[in-house]
C-alpha positions in Angstrom: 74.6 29.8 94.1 73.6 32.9 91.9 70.7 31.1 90.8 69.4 31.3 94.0 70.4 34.6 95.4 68.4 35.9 92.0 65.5 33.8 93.4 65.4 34.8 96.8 66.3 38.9 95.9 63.2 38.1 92.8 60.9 36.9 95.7 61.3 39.8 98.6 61.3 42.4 95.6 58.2 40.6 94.3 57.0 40.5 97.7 57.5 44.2 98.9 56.1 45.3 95.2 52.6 43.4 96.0 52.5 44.6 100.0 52.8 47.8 98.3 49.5 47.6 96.0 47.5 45.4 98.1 47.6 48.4 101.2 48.1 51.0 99.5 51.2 51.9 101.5 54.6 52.5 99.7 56.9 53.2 102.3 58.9 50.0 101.5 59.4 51.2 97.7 62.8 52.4 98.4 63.7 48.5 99.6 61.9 47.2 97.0 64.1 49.2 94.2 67.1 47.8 96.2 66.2 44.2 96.1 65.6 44.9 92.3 69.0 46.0 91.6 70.4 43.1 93.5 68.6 40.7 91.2 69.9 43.0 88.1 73.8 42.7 89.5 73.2 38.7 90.0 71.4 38.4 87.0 74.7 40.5 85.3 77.1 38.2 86.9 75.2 35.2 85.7 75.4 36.4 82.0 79.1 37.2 82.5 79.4 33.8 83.5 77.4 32.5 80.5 80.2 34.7 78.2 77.5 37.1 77.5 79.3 40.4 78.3 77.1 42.7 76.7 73.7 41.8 78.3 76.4 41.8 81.5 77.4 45.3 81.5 74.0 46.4 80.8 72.7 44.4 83.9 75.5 45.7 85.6 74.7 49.7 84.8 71.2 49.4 85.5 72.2 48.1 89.4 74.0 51.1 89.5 71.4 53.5 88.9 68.6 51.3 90.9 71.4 51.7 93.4 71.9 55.2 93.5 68.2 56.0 92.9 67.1 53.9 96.0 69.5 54.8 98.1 68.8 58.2 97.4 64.6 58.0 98.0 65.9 56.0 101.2 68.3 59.0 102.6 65.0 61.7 101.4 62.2 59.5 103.4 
């Protein structure tokens, strides 16, 4: 199940990223930074799960602050 959230949340952040340098236009940044941090909390979870806690907390703090920072360029645009 995580395995494929990360996939689908890899694939639209992927997607957005390369909208973004093909026209030039970056107005879906903000989402892009979101779907990023999602695939950094699942990828977190998954390491818990492996018994990894410290790559797991790391992953965990660096949704956080994607988190705050696009919801933040979302709230200024």
């Amino acid at each position: 199940m995580l395995k494929i959230l990360q996939i689908i949340f890899s694939i639209t952040a992927f997607s957005l990223a390369g909208y973004g340098l093909i026209t030039e236009d970056f107005k879906f940044q903000p989402y892009m930074m979101l779907f990023l941090g999602l695939t950094m909390l699942v990828m977190g979870l998954r390491e818990f799960q492996k018994g990894q806690k410290g790559y797991g907390w790391l992953s965990i703090v660096v949704f956080i602050f994607i988190l705050f920072v696009s919801i933040k360029s979302i709230i200024l645009n």
